[in-house]
N, C-alpha and C positions, 0 to 999 in steps of 0.2 A: 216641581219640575220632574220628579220620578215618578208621578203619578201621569202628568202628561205624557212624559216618554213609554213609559209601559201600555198608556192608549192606543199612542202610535203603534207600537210596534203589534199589538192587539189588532187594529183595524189591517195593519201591512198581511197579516198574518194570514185573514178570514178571508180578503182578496186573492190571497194567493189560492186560499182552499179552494175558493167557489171557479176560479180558472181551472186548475186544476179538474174538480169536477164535470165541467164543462166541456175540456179537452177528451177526459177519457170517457162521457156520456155514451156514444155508440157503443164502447166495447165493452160496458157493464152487463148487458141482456147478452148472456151467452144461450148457446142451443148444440146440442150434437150436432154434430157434420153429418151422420148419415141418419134422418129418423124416419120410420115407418112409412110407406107409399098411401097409406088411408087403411081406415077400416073394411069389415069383411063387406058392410052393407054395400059402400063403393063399388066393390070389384062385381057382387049380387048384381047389381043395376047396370054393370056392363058400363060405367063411366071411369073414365081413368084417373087413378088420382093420383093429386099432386105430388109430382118430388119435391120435397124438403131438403136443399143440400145447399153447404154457401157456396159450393165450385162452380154451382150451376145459377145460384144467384149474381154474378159479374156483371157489371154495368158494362156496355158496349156503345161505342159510335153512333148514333142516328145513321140507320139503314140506307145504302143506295140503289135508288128508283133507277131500273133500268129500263128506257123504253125506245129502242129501235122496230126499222121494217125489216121482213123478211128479204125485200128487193132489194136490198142495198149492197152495194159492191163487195166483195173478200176483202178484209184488210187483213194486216198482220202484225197491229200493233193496239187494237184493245178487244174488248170482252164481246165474245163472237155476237152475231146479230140473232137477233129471237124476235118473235113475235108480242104483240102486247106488253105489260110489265111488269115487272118481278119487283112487286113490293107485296110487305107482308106486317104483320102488326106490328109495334114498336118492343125496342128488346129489352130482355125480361118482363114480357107478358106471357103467361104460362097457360093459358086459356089455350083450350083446345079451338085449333084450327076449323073455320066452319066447312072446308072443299077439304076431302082428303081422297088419294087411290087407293083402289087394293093392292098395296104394299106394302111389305116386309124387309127388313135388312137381313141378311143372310150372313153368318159367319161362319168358317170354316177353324176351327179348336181345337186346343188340350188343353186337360186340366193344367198342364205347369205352365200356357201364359196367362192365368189367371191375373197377376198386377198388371203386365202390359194391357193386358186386354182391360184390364176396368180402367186404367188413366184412362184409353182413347174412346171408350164409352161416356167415361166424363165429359171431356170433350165435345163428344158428338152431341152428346144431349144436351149441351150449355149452348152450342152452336145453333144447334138444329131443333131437334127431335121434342125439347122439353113443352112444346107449344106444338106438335102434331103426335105425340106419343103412338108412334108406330110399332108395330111388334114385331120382334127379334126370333129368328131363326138360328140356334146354335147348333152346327153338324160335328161328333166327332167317331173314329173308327173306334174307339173305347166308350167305356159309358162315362156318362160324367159326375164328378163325387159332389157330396150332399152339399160342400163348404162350396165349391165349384157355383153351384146354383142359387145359393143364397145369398153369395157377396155378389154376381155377378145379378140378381134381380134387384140389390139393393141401393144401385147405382143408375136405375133408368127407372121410363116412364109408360114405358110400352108394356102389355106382357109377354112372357120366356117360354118358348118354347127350346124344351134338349132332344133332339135327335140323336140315336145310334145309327152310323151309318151302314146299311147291307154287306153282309160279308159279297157278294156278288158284283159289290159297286167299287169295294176294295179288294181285290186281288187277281191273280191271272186267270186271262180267260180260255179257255180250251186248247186253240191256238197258238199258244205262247207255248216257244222252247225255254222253258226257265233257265236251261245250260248254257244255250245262247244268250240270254238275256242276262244273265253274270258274267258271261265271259267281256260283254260289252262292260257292263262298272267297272271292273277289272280294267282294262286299257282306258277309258275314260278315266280312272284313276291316276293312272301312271301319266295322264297325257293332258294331270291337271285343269281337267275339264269340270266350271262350276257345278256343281249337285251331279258329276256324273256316278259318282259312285254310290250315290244315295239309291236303297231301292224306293223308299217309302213317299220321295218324291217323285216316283214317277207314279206311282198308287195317286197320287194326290191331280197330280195334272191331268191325267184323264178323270179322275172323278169331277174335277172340276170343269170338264172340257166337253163330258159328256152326261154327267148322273144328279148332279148336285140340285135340277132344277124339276128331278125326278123325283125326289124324297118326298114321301107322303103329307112328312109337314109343310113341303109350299105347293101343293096342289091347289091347296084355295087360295094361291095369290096372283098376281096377274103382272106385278112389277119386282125387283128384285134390285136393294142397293147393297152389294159386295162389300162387306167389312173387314180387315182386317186386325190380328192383336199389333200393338207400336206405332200406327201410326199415327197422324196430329193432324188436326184442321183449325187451321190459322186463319179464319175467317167467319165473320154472322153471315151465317143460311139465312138470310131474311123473306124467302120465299119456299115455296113448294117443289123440290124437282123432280116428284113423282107426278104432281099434278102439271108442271110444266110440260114434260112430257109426253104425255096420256092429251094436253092438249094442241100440241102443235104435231101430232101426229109423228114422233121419234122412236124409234124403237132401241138406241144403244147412243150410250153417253161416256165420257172417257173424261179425265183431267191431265193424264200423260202419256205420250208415247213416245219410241223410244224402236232403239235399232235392236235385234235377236241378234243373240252370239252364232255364229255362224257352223260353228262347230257342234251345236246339239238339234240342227234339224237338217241332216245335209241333204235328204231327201222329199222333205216337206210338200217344195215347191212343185216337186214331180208329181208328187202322188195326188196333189190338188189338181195339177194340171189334169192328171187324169179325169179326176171323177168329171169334172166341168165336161173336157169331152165326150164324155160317157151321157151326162146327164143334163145336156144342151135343153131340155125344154123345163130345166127347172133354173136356170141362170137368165133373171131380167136382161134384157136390154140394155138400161141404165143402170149401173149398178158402180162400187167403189175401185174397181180394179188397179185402177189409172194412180192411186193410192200407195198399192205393194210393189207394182211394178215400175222395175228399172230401166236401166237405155238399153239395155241389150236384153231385155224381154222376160228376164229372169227375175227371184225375187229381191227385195233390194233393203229386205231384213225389218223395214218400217211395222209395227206392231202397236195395238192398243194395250199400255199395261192394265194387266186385269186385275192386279190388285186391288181398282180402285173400278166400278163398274156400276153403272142406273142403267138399269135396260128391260126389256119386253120379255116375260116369261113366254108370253105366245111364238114370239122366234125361236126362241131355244126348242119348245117343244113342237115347233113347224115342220111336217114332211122332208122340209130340202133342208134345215140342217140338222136333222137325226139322221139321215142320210148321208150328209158328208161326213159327221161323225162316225157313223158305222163303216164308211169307206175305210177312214184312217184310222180304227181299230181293229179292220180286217190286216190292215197292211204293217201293223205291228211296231210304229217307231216311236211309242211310248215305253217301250221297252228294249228294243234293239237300238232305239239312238236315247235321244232326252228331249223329245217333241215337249214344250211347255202349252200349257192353256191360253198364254197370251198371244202365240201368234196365230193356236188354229182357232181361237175365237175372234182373231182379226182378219181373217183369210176367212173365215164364215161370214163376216160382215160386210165383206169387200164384196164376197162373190156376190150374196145376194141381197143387199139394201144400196140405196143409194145416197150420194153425200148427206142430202135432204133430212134423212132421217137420223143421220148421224149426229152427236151435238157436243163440244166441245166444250166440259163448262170451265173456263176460264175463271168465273167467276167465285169458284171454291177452293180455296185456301186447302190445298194435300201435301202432305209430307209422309213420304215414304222412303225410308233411306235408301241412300241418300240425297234423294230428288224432290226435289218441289217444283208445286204449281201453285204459281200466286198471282194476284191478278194484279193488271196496273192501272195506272191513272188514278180516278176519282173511284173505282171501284175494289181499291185499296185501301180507301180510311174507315172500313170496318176491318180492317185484317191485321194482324199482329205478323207478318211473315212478310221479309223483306223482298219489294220485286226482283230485284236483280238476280236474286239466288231462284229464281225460276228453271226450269230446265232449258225453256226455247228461247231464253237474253245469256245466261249462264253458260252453258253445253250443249249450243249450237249445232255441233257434229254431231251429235249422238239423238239431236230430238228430230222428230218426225212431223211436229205439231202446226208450224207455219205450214208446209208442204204442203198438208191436209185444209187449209185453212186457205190458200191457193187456189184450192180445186173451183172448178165453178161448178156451180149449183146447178140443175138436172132443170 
């Protein structure tokens, strides 16, 4: 009997191991989290090679097939209307994309958001990028350190390019009463106006408003997607929005917008009004105006946030809006008031493109504190980010985004 019991409890035993075994089988083959992008031959042959990263390895929802016409009515309750369909391989295939454009993600940096800024590159490249490995544009007014460039190459798929940016493209330009222009932080200070007393954000807004599309490094690009450090995309890219794009004929793309504080552009609206007067045969026809403009003719604060931006290097650097740009750096209210980049690149957009070209992608899961855009219906169950906390279901009063999605088509 003690010889059969101890069988028992022998065979109870070896079952238990081989469960055991069985249970933790995946997590036996361990690997670094971050290993090498490929050898040097790879990079030689001008092929991109693979990330190795389990952050980037996540299993996702089966992609959703988006396929509407361009004729179809404005709604304002799913993922805007496009042309053709946005399906794209299935996810976690890391295989280079066979259709890509010439483009570039653009980031604007410093060394110290180094961690933000690699989370949301994780991200982007899990979402997006690891299956079109596009290459990354990093602009900072400092150079960037050696640990800067290494952690930050070590976490994508593209290659890095670091830009220093022009001392000419950061700081005042001839024109500018510098006395003036602190005496304004100063009261914007006292008058608890956001970034009013910041100088180096206004350095930032006009570079970004006018220069950033100028830097030698994206000369050879043609498209340009706006990255910033913190933010989150809570959703599979299962398609291309450079090549979507490039082929429905768009020149500027947005996921949020949103009303401007009233108080850092009091003269904006004026001084646009000007130039359009002045420069009537450079303002289409059709164009988005009907957009910024309120009931009483004036502006009505509606803005593209730029934080988050796909759009046409060929615009930015177009006759009429290096020109309105120069208008409204002759007239000085990036420094005498707190002009931001989001409304004179919405008020650029307005004047001269028309809805047509404009594209709202609904469809991409952005978190930007403390706003999201997330998409709904069926084009939600690849997305980790709840609809409701969208901007345009959530914060109504403050979004812009239905209005725009009203307009009718040209």
């Amino acid at each position: 009997m003690i010889h059969i019991r101890w069988r028992l409890v022998a065979i109870v035993g070896a079952v238990v191991l081989l469960v055991h075994l069985l249970l933790l089988s995946p997590y036996l083959e361990s690997r670094p989290l971050h290993e090498p992008h490929g050898d040097a031959d790879a990079g030689a042959q001008g092929k991109p090679a693979p990330v190795r990263n389990e952050l980037l390895d996540l299993k996702h929802p089966p992609p959703v097939t988006i396929t509407v016409t361009k004729d179809r009515a404005p709604t304002a309750t799913v993922t805007a209307f496009v042309t053709g369909s946005a399906q794209a391989s299935s996810p976690g295939d890391t295989s280079v994309a066979s259709e890509r454009a010439n483009a570039a993600f653009v980031i604007l940096t410093r060394n110290k958001d180094l961690k933000s800024l690699r989370e949301t590159l994780v991200q982007l490249e899990d979402r997006f990028n690891r299956r079109h490995h596009y290459p990354y544009v990093f602009l900072n007014n400092d150079p960037f350190s050696d640990e800067f460039k290494e952690k930050i190459a070590s976490v994508v798929s593209g290659e890095c390019h670091f830009g220093l940016i022009p001392h000419e493209h950061w700081s005042y330009p001839e024109h500018i009463n510098q006395t003036k222009a602190a005496e304004v932080r100063e009261d914007m200070t006292r008058r608890k106006i956001i970034y009013g007393g910041n100088e180096s954000y206004r350095h930032m807004c006009r570079y970004e408003s006018g220069f950033f599309f100028r830097h030698k490094l994206m000369e050879q690009y043609k498209w340009y997607w706006r990255v910033e450090p913190g933010v989150k995309f809570g959703c599979e890219i299962d398609y291309d929005p450079f090549v979507f794009m490039e082929k429905n004929d768009k020149k500027y793309g947005f996921t949020i917008s949103i009303k401007e504080y009233a108080p850092t552009i009091p003269t904006l609206w004026n001084t646009t009004m000007d130039f359009m007067k002045t420069n009537k045969d450079m303002i289409p026809a059709s164009n988005l105006m009907e957009f910024v403009t309120g009931k009483d003719g004036g502006y009505n604060l509606c803005h593209f946030w730029s934080n988050f931006e796909i759009g046409s290097l060929d615009f930015l650097r177009s006759k009429e809006y290096l020109a309105y740009f120069d208008h409204l750096d002759r007239a000085g209210g990036f420094f005498y008031e707190r002009w931001g980049d989001a409304p004179v690149h919405s008020l650029g957009v307005a004047m001269l493109l028309n809805k047509s070209q404009v594209h709202w992608f609904e469809d991409i899961g952005y978190y930007h504190g403390p706003l999201w855009n997330c998409p709904k219906g069926k084009a939600n169950a690849k997305c980790w980010c709840p609809e409701e906390e969208s901007i345009e279901v959530k914060n109504k009063r403050w979004s812009c985004t239905l209005n725009f999605v009203a307009l009718p088509n040209p």
